[in-house]
N, C-alpha and C positions, 0 to 999 in steps of 0.2 A: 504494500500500500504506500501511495508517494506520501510524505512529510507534508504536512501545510503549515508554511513558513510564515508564521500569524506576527511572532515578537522575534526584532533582532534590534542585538547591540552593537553597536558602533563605537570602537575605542581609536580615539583619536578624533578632534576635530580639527586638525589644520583644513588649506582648502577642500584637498583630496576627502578626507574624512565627511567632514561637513556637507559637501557635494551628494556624499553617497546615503550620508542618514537623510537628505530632501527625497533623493530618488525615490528612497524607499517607502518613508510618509508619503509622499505624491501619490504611491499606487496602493494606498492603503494599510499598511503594517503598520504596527504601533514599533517605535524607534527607542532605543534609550541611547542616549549619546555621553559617551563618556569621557572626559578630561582628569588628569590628576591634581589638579588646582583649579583654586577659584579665576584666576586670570585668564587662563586658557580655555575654560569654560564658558566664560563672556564672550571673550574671542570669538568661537564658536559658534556661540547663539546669535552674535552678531553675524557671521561669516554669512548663517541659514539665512539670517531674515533680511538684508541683502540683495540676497541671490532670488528670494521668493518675489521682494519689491521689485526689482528688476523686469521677473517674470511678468507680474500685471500690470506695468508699466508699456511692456511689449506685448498686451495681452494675450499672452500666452496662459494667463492664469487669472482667475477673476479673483476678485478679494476674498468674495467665502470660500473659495477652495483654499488658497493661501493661509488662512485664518486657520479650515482646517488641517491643512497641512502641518503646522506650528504647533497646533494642540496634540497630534500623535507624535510629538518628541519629547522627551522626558530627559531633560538635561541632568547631569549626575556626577558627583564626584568620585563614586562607590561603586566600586568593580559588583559589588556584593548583590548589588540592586541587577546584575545579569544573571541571577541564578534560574529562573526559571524561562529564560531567552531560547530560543527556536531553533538560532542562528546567530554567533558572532563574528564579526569581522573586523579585523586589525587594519589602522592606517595608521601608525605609530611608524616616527623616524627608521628608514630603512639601514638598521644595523642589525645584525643575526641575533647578540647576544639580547638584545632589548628584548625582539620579537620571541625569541625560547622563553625566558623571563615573565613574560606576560602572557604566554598561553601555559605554560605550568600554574600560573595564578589561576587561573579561568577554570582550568580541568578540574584543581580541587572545588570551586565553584560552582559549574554551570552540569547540569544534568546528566546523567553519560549518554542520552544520545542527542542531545548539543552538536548542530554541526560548528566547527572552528573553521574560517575562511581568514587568510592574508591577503592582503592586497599588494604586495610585495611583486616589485616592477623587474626586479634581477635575483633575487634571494632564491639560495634551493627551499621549496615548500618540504621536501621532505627531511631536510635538517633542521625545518621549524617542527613539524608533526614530529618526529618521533622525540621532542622533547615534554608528550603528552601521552596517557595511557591508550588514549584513541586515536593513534595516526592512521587508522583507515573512514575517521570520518572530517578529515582537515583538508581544505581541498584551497589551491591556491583561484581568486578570486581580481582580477587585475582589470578595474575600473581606466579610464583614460581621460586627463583631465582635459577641462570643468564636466563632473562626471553628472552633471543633468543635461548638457549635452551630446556629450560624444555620445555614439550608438554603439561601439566596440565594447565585448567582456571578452578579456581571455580569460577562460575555465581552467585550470592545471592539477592534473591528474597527477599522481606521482603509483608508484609500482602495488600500494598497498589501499588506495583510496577504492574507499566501494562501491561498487558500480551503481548502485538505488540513491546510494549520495551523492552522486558525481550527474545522474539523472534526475534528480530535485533541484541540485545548485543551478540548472540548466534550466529547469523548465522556472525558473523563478527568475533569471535573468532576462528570459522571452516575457515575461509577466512584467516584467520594467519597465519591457519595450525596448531592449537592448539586441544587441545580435553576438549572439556565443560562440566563441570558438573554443571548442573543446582541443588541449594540447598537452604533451609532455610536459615533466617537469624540467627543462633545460635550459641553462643559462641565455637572460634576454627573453623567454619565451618566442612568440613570435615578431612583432611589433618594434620591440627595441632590438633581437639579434641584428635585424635585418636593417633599424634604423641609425644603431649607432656604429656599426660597422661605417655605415656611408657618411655619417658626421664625425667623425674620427680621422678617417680617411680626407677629407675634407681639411680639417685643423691641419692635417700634415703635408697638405698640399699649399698651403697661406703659410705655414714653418718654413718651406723651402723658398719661400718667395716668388712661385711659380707664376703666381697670379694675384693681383690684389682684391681684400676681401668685399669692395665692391663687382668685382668680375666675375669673380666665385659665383655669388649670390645670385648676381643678374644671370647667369649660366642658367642655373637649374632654374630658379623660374623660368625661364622665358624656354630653357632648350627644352624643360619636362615639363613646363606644367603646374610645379612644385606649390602649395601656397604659401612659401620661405623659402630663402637661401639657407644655407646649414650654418653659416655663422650667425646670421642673425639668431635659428632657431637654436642655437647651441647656447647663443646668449641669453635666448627665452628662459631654456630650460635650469638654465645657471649651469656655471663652467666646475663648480665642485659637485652638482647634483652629477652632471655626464661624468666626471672623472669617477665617481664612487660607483656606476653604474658598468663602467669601461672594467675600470679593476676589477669588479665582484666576477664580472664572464669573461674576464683572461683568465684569471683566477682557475674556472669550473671547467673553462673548454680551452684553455692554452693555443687559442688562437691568436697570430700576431694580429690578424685584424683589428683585433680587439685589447690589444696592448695600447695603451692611452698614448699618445701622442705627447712628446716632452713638452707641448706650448700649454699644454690643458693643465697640467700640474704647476707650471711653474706661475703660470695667472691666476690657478686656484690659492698659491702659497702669497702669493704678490695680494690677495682679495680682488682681484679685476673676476668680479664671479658672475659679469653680465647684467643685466636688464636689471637684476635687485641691488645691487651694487652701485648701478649708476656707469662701468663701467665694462666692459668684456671686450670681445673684440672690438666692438664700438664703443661711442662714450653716448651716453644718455643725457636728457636735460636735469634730471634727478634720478635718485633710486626711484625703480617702480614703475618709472613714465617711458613709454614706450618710444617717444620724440627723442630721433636720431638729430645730435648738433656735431658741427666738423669740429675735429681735431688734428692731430700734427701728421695723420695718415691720411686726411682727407685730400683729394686729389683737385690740385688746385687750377683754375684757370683749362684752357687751352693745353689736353694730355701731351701734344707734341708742337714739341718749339719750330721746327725747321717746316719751314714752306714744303707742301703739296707741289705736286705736279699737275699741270691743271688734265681736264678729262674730258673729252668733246666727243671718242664714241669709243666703242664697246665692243670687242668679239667673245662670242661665247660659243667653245666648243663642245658637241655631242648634240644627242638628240633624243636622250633620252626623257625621264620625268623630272629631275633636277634640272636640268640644263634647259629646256623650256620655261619652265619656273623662272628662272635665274633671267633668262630672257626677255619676260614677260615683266618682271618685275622691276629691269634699266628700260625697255620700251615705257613705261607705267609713267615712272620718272624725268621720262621727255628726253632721253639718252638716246642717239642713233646706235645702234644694232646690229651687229651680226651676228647671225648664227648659224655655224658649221656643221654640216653633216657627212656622212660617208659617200650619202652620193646623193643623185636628185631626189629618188622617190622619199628618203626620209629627209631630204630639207624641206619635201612640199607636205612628209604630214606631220614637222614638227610643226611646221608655221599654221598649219589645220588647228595643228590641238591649241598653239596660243588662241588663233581666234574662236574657237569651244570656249575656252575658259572667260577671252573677255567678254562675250558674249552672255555667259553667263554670269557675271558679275553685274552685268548693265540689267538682268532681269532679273536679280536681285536687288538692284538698287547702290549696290557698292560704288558704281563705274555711269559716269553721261554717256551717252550714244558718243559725242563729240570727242569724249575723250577717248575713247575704243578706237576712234577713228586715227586718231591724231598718234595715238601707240602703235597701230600698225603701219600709220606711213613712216613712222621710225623702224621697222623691223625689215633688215635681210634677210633670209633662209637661203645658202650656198651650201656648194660641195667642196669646194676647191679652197683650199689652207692658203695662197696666195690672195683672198682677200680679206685677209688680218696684217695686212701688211701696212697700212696707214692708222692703226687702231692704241690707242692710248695705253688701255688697259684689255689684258687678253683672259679669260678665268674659263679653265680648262676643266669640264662637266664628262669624260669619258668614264671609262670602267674602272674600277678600282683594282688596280693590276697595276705592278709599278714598273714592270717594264714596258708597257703602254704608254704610260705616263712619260716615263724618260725617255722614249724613244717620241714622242710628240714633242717633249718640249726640246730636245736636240733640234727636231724641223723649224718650231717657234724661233729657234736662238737665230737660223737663217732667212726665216720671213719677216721678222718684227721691225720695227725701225730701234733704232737705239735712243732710249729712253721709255720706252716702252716696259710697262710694268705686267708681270707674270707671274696669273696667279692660279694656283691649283685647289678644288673643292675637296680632296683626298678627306675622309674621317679617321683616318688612321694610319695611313700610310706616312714614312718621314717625309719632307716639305725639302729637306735639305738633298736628296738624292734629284728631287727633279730638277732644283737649283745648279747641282755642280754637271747636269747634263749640258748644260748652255756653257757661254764664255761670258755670264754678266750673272750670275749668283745674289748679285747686291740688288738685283732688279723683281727677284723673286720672292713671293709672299704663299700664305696660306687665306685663303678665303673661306672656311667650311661654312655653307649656308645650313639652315633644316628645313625639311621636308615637312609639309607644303612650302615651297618658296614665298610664293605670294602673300604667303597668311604669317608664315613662323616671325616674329620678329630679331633671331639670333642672330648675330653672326661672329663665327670666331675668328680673330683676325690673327693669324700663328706667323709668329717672327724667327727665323732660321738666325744661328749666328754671325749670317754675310748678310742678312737685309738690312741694305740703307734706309738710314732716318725716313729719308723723305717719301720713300716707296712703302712705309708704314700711315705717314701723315697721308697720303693720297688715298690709300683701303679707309683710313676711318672716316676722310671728308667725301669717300665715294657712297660709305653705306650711310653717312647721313642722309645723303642728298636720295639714298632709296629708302629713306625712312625704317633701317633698321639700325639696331641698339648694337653695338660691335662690342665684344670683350677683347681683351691683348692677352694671348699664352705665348708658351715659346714651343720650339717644334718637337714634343717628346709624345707617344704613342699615348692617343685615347682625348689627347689636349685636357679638356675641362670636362665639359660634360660625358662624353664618353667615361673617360678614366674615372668618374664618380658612379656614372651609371651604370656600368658593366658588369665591374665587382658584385655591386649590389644586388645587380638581377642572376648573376651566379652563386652567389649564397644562399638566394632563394631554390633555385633549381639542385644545390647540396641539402637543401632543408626538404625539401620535398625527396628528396632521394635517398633521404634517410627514415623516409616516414615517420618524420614527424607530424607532420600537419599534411593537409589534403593540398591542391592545387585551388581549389575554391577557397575555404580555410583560409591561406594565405594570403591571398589578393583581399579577401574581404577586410582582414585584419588593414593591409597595406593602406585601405582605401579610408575604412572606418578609422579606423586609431591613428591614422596619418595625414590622412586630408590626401593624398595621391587622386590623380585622374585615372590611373589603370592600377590594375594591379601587378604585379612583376609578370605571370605570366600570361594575361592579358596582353602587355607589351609585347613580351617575347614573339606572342604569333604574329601580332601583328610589323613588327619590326622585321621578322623570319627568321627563324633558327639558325641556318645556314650563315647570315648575314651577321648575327648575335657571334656565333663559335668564330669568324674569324675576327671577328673586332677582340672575343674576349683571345687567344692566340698570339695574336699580336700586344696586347698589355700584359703577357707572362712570358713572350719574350724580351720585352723591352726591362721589367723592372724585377724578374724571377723570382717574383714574389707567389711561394708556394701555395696561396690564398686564392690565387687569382688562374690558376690555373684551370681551365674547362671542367665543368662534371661531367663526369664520364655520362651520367643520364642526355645529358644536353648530346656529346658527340652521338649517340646511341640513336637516340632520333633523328638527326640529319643524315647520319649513315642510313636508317630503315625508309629515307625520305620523308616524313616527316617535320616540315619544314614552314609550319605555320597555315595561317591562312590561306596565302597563295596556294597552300597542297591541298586544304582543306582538310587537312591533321596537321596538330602540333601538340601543343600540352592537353588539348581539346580537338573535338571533333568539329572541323565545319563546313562538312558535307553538305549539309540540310541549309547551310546560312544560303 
């Protein structure tokens, strides 16, 4: 017969705590919320009724509900007063010995068949349970904060938890109105293995000076989606909350991934702890306040000093989906055009597909008839590599194959005029190999745009060790003038977003390949408890397998980091074909789509 989870106690009211006794009054249970002082107890009640004001302020809650909301909490100094509790749950400061400590109080306490839940974000749950005579009714319980609204519960099972318990904690978390994922008990669970891997990774990419932590940031928003940058959100989170999170699952899983980053410690030792501090990677207008004010890293003025080359027209090689994008998008900009193909028929259906798409734009409303117009009297569609020969700037859209690549831009080195800027779209390939194929290396750039062209606003602009100043200032005052947002890396495998993203979506594909967690499971956590637009393997199909295993290949040659190296599940399925959407298998089936 399932439990019916009528009274539960709530120890601990910081936010996390207090978030979660609302939840529960919200949907009817009688709450006892617990503090070990009278100050932390106000706090508290203060935290709840707040957070309720808030709610019928954005009617989301009328005032008698609120009202009765308030009255099923019973604020408490006195563990003693959870003796006859349903269900308890711990949001008490995340350190082991605390949390043992306070569920051996409890056990003598509360009923023996009391279930014991943690909310415990990295902690093993099963070295909390067996510090209680019931470690098969202790089941980890992992809220996402502000937990009245996040819709993510990770559920955590450990080897000894009972199935009727682990099936109650579950159907009570749907009765929230939450979405459960049920999972191991493993360091990070799901949410944070997979989240701080990629903000760690992160920290240690701003350590090396690769990039600065505005480019960072603007990366993964703009390249993924993201709704943060990982500095920023690193600052959210506070920089000693992620270091104690980092440690506890190097700690349990001896992954370097997940070995903290020396910048995270030595700002956690310094107090730069981020958003509450007032200060972390960014500086704050005060503690607390999310208002980002420049300091002595803020990038001043005009990124580059040395005059541009001016820009008056444009070839753009291939004819593929990028390379019409790209086309489409200096046509767009009132930029004269060319674009190269391998011979007539696909120079006349890349110039087709441009005029599809503006076309479609204008019947959307995006684009005037006049100006559709006025893009295609800018646009050439040729075959013939001799007419880039009067062309400013050249951005080389072929296959991603580098001896393509080098063997094209050898031809470039004898068609182009001199001063002429060359630039390759490559996502992964080095920038510096296409460069020393010419006799002007200083003229050569990295332009990665993303797919959609038209739409993505990224662009990363990768500087090889021989690119001239000026052949930099001309990429950012070109993609201004296309209206997109340029970041500056240097030319190392995966650049920004790549090298953040890759990792990450192969951790998932080892997490899934451990059975841990389902493939659904996962993405839902990614989406729910992350704010992501897809979920890793969501992306995967649709980016394609195929495409994914060589990017990630290329970032475990480049930095041999045994982390980073392919899961063998991920090679398994591109070997079997398998290879996303386009096959109509990938992680999923989508035959039927």
């Amino acid at each position: 017969m399932a439990r019916d989870f009528k009274t539960v106690g709530v120890v601990g009211l910081g936010t996390m705590g207090a978030g979660i006794a609302e939840v529960l009054a919200r949907n009817g249970l009688h709450v006892f919320g617990v503090e070990m002082d009278a100050v932390s107890l106000n706090r508290g009640r203060a935290h709840v009724a707040h957070s309720t004001r808030r709610a019928v302020a954005k009617g989301k809650l009328s005032p008698e509900d609120a009202a009765a909301l308030l009255d099923r909490i019973t604020f408490t100094a006195e563990l003693t007063d959870l003796a006859e509790a349903d269900l308890v749950i711990e949001a008490i400061p995340e350190r082991l010995e605390l949390k043992r400590s306070l569920f051996q109080r409890l056990d003598a306490i509360c009923r023996d068949e009391t279930v014991f839940a943690t909310n415990t974000s990295s902690l093993s749950v099963t070295e909390i349970s067996v510090a209680t005579s019931r470690p098969g009714r202790v089941v980890g319980i992992h809220f996402f904060n502000p937990a009245p609204v996040m819709k993510l519960v990770e559920i955590v099972r450990t080897v000894v938890t009972e199935p009727d318990v682990l099936a109650d904690v579950e159907a009570l978390a749907a009765r929230l109105g939450k979405s459960p994922v049920v999972i191991g008990d493993k360091a990070g669970f799901i949410a944070n293995a997979l989240l701080f891997g990629y903000l760690n990774h992160a920290a240690t990419m701003y350590e090396a000076r690769y990039a600065t932590r505005e480019d960072i940031d603007a990366a993964m928003r703009l390249g993924c989606g993201l709704p943060m940058g990982p500095l920023t959100l690193l600052d959210l989170i506070g920089l000693d909350t992620a270091y104690e999170i980092l440690d506890t699952m190097y700690k349990q899983s001896r992954d370097r991934l997940h070995a903290p980053a020396p910048i995270l410690k030595q700002m956690k030792t310094a107090g730069l702890l981020g958003r509450k501090s007032g200060r972390g990677f960014y500086t704050y207008e005060q503690p607390g306040v999310p208002t980002v004010v420049p300091d002595e890293s803020t990038p001043e003025g005009a990124r580059h000093a040395v005059p541009g080359r001016a820009v008056g027209r444009i070839a753009v090689i291939g004819s593929g989906t990028m390379a019409n994008g790209i086309a489409e998008v200096c046509v767009k900009a009132g930029i004269a055009t060319v674009q190269i193909a391998r011979d007539e028929r696909k120079a006349g259906a890349a110039r087709a597909a441009i005029e599809r798409s503006l076309a479609k734009a204008v019947e959307r409303g995006k684009l005037e008839d006049e100006q559709r117009q006025r893009a295609l009297a800018l646009l050439t569609c040729a075959a013939t590599l001799a007419d880039v020969a009067d062309c400013d700037v050249v951005i080389e859209s072929v296959v991603e194959d580098l001896e393509v690549k080098t063997a094209l831009f050898r031809e470039l080195d004898g068609v182009c005029k001199p001063g002429a800027v060359l630039a390759t779209t490559t996502s992964s390939l080095p920038v510096i190999d296409c460069a020393m194929a010419t006799k002007r290396p200083q003229d050569v750039v990295g332009i990665h745009f993303f797919n959609p062209a038209p739409v993505m606003k990224l662009v990363e602009v990768v500087r090889t060790v021989a690119t001239a100043p000026e052949v930099l200032t001309t990429v950012h005052e070109l993609c201004a003038a296309l209206g997109k947002h340029a970041v500056d890396c240097g030319d190392r495998a995966g650049f920004i977003v790549n090298a953040l993203l890759f990792p990450y979506l192969n951790d998932a594909v080892r997490m899934l390949q451990a059975h841990y967690a389902t493939a659904d499971g996962i993405d839902t956590a990614m989406k729910l408890g992350c704010g992501y637009p897809m979920g890793p393997f969501e992306l995967l199909d649709v980016v394609g397998l195929d495409v994914a295993l060589a990017i990630e290949r290329v970032l475990y040659l480049e930095f041999r980091e045994p982390g980073f190296a392919p899961a063998p599940l991920l090679e398994h399925l591109v070997t079997a074909g398998y290879l996303g959407r386009k096959a109509g298998r990938g992680f999923r089936d989508h035959s039927a789509a």
